[in-house]
LUMMI-186011 format. One record per residue: residue number from 1; x, y, z of N, C-alpha, C in turn; residue in one letter. Coordinates in steps of 0.001 Angstrom, whole numbers, plus 500000, padded with zeros to 6 digits. Layout:
% LUMMI-186011
> seq n_xx n_yy n_zz ca_xx ca_yy ca_zz c_xx c_yy c_zz type
> NUM X Y Z X Y Z X Y Z A
...
This chain:
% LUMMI-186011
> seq n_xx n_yy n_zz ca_xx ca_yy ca_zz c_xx c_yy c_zz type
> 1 690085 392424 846131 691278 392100 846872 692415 391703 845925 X
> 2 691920 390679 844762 693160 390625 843965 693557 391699 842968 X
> 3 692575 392427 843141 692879 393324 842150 694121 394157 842977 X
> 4 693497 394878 844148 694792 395508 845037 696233 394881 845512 X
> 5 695858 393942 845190 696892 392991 845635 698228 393229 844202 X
> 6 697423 392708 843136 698313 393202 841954 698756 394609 841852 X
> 7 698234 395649 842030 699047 396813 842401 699747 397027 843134 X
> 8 699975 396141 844413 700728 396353 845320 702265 395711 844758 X
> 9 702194 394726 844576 703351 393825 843892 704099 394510 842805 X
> 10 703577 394851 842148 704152 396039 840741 704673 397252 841521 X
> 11 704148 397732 842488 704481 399430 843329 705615 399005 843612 X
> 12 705461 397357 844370 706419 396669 845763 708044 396583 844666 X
> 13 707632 395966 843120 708943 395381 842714 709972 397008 841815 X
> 14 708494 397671 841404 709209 398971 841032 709787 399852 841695 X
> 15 709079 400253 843000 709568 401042 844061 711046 400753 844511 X
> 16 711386 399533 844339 713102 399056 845062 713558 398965 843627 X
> 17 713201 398940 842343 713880 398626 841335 714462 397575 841235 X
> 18 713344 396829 841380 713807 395161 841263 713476 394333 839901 X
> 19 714071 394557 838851 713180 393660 837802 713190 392073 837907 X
> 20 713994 391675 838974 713901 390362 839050 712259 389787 839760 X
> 21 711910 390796 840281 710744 390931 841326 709733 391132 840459 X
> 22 710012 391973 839832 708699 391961 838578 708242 390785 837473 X
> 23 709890 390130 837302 709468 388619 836782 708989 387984 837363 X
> 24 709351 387685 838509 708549 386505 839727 707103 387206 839539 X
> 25 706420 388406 840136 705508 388897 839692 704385 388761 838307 X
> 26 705117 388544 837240 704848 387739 835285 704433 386046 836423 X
> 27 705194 385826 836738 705177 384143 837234 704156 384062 837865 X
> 28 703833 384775 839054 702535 384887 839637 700857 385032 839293 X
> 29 700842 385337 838094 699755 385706 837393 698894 385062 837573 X
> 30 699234 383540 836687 699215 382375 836379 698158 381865 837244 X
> 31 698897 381796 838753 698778 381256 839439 697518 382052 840189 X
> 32 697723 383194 840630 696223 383754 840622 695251 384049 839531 X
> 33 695621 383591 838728 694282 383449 837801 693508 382021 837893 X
> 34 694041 381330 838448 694107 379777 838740 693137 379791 840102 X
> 35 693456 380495 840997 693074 380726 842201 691843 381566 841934 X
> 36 691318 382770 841477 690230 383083 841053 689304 381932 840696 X
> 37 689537 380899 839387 688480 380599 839142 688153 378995 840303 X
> 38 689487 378725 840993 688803 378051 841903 687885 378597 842792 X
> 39 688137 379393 843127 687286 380098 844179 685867 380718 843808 X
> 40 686058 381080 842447 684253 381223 841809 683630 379780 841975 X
> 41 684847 378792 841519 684120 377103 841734 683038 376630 842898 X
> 42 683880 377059 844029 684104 376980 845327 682500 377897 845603 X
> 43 682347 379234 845719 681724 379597 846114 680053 379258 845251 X
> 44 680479 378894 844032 678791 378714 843365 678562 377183 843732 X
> 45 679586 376397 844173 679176 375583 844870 678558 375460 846598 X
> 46 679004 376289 846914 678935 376415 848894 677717 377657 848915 X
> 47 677739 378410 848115 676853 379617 848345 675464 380019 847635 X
> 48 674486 379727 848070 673551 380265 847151 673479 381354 847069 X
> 49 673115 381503 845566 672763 382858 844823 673950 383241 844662 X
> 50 674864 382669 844349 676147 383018 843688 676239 382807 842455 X
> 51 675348 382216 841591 675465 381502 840371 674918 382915 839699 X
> 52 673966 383049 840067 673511 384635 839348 673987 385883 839766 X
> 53 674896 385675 840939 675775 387149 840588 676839 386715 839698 X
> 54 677327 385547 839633 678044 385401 838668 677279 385619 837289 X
> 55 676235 385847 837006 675586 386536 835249 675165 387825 835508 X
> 56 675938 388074 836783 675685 389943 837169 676552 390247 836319 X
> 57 677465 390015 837640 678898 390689 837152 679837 390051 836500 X
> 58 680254 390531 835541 681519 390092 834117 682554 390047 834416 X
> 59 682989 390983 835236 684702 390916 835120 685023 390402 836087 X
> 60 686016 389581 836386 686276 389238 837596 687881 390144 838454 X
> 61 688431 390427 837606 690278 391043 838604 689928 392758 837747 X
> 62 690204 392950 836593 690486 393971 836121 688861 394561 835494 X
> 63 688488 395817 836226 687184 396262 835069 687192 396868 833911 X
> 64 686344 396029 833327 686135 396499 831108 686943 395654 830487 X
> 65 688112 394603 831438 688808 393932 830521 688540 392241 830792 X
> 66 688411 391899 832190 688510 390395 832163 688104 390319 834201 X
């Protein structure tokens, strides 16, 4: 979801030719990267058997990079 989400925002600020939109967008990052790892927090706390898909799977937003 965040992954689509970040493509959408980049389509959303390029498509109108907004580079002000694409900075706010740089600004946003941050903040969902912030939000990811609460939410891994969140769920290996509330969910079992989340702790070992978390030593499944590696990447969390982008695959092969992070």
């Amino acid at each position: 979801m965040c992954t689509g989400a970040l493509f959408l925002f980049v389509g959303m600020f390029l498509s109108v030719g907004s580079w002000l939109g694409l900075f706010v967008f740089l600004l946003l990052i941050p903040a969902l990267i912030w939000r990811i790892f609460d939410e891994e927090k969140f769920l290996a706390w509330k969910l079992p058997g989340y702790l070992e898909y978390q030593k499944r799977v590696r990447f969390r937003l982008i695959p092969l990079v992070w």
